[in-house]
LUMNU-778860 format. One record per residue (C-alpha): residue in three letters; x, y, z; residue number from 1. Coordinates in steps of 0.2 Angstrom, whole numbers, plus 5000, padded with zeros to 4 digits. Layout:
<rec ALA,<X,Y,Z>,NUM>
...
This chain:
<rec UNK,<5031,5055,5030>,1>
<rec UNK,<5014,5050,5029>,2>
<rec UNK,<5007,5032,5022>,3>
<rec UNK,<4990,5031,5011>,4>
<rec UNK,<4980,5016,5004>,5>
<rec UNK,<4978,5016,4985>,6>
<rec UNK,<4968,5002,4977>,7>
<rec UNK,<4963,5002,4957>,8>
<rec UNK,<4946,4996,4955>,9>
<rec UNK,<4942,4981,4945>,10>
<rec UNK,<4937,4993,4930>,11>
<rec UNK,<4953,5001,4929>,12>
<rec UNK,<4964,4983,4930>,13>
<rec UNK,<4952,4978,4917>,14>
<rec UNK,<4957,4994,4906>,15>
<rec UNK,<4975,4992,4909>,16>
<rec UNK,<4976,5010,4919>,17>
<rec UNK,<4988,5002,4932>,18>
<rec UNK,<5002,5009,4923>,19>
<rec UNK,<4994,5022,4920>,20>
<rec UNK,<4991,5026,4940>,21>
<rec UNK,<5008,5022,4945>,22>
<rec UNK,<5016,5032,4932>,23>
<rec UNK,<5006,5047,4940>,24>
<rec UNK,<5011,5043,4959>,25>
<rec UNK,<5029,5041,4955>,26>
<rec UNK,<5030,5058,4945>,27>
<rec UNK,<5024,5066,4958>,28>
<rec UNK,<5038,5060,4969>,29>
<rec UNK,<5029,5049,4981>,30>
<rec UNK,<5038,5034,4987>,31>
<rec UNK,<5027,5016,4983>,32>
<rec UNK,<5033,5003,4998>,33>
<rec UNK,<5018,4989,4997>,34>
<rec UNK,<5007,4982,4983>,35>
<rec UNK,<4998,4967,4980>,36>
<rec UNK,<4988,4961,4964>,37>
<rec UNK,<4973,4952,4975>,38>
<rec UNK,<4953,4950,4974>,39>
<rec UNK,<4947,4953,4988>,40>
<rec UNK,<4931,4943,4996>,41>
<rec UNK,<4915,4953,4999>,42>
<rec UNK,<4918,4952,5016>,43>
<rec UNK,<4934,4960,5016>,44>
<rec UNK,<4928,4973,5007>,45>
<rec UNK,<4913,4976,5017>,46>
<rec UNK,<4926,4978,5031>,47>
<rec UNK,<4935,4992,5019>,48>
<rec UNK,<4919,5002,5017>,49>
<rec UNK,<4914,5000,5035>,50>
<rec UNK,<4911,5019,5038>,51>
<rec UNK,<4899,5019,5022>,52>
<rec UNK,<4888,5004,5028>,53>
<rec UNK,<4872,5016,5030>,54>
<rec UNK,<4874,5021,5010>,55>
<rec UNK,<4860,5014,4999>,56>
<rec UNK,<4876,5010,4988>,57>
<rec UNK,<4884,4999,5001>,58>
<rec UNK,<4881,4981,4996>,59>
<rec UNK,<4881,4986,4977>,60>
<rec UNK,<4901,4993,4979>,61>
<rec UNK,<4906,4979,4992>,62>
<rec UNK,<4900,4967,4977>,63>
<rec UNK,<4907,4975,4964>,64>
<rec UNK,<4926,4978,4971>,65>
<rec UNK,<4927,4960,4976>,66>
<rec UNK,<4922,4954,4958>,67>
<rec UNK,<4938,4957,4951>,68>
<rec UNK,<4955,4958,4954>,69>
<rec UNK,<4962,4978,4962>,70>
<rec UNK,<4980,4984,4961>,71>
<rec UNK,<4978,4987,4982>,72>
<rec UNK,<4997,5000,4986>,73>
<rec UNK,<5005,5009,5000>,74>
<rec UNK,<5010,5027,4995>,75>
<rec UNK,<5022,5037,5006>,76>
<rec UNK,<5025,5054,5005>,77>
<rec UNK,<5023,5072,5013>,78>
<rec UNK,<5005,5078,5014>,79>
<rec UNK,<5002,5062,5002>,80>
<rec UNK,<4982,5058,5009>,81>
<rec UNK,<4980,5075,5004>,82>
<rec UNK,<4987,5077,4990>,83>
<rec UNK,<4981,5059,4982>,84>
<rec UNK,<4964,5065,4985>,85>
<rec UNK,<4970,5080,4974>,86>
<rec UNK,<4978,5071,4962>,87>
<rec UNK,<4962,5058,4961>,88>
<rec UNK,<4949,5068,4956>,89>
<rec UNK,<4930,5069,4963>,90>
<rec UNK,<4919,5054,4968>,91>
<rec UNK,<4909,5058,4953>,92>
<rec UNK,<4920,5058,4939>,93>
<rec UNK,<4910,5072,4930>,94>
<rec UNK,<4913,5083,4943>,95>
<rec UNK,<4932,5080,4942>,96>
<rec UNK,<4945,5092,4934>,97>
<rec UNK,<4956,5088,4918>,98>
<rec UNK,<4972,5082,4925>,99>
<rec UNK,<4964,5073,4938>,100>
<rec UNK,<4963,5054,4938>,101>
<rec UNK,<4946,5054,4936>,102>
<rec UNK,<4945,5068,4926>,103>
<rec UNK,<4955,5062,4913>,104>
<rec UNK,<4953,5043,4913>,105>
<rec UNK,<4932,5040,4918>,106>
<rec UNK,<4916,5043,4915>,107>
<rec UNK,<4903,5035,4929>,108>
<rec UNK,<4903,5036,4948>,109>
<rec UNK,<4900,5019,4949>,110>
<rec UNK,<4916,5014,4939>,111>
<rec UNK,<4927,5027,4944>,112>
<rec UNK,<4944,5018,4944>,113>
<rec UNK,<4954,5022,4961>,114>
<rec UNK,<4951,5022,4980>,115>
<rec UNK,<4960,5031,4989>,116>
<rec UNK,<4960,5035,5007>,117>
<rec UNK,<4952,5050,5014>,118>
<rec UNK,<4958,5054,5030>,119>
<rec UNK,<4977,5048,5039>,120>
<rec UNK,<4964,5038,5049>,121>
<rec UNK,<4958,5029,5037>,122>
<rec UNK,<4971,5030,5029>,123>
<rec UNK,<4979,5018,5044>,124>
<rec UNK,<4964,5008,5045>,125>
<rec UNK,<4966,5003,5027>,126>
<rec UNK,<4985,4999,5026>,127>
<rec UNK,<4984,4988,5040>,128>
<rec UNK,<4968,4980,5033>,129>
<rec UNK,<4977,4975,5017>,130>
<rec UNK,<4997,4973,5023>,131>
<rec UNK,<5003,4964,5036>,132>
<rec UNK,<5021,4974,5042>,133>
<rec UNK,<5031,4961,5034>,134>
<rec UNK,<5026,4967,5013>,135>
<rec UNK,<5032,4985,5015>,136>
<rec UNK,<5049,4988,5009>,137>
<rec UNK,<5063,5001,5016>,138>
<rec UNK,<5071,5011,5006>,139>
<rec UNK,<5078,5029,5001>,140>
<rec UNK,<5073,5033,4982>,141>
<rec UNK,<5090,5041,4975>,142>
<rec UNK,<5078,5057,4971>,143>
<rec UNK,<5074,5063,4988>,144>
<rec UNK,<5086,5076,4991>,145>
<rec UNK,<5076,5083,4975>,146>
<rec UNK,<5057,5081,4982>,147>
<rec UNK,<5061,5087,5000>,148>
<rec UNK,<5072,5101,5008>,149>
């Protein structure tokens, strides 16, 4: 099973879309084992976005994550980096299908509700920038013998 990162932005916590979120991930039958309401400093956050640090957008994100709280989660599930990605829409919200997070719950790219990882490398990166090994919890959902062969 793979692990991804999930954060909701400061605009979605403000808008109440947390539920919202989770209701979507647990439909889908992937397992939650870590989250954490938190805001996070500039710095961390600067540290998240590493890889984008050449973006003209760069300083403006890494401000505006870390001015309010983000639902930061660990997902598990088969193909989940992929299939969150799916499941989260475009960047650009107007590019996104109905269905999708994005699609369905936002407007602007600059206040598009979710991060999600991208790659199982990041992916990694991120999990272990945000939990230590001692927040995740073990445990069989009684629903897996119906998600997985």
């Amino acid at each position: 099973m793979e692990r991804t990162f999930i954060a909701v932005k400061p605009d979605g916590v403000q808008r109440g879309l947390c539920g919202d979120i989770i209701k979507r991930f647990e439909a889908r039958g992937f397992k939650l084992v870590a989250a954490k309401f938190i805001q996070a400093s500039e710095e961390h956050m600067k540290n998240h976005y590493l890889d984008l640090k050449d973006m003209p957008f760069y300083g403006g994100l890494c401000k505006y994550m870390s001015s309010g709280p983000v639902f930061a989660m660990v997902w598990e599930g088969q193909s989940i980096v992929k299939l969150a990605r799916m499941m989260m829409g475009e960047t650009n919200p107007a590019d996104s299908k109905p269905g999708s997070i994005r699609g369905d719950l936002c407007i602007n790219i600059g206040r598009n509700i979710i991060h999600g990882s991208d790659t199982l490398e990041n992916a990694k990166r991120e999990v272990g920038l945000w939990f230590k090994a001692e927040e995740f919890v073990t445990y069989t959902p009684c629903t897996q013998t119906f998600l997985y062969e």
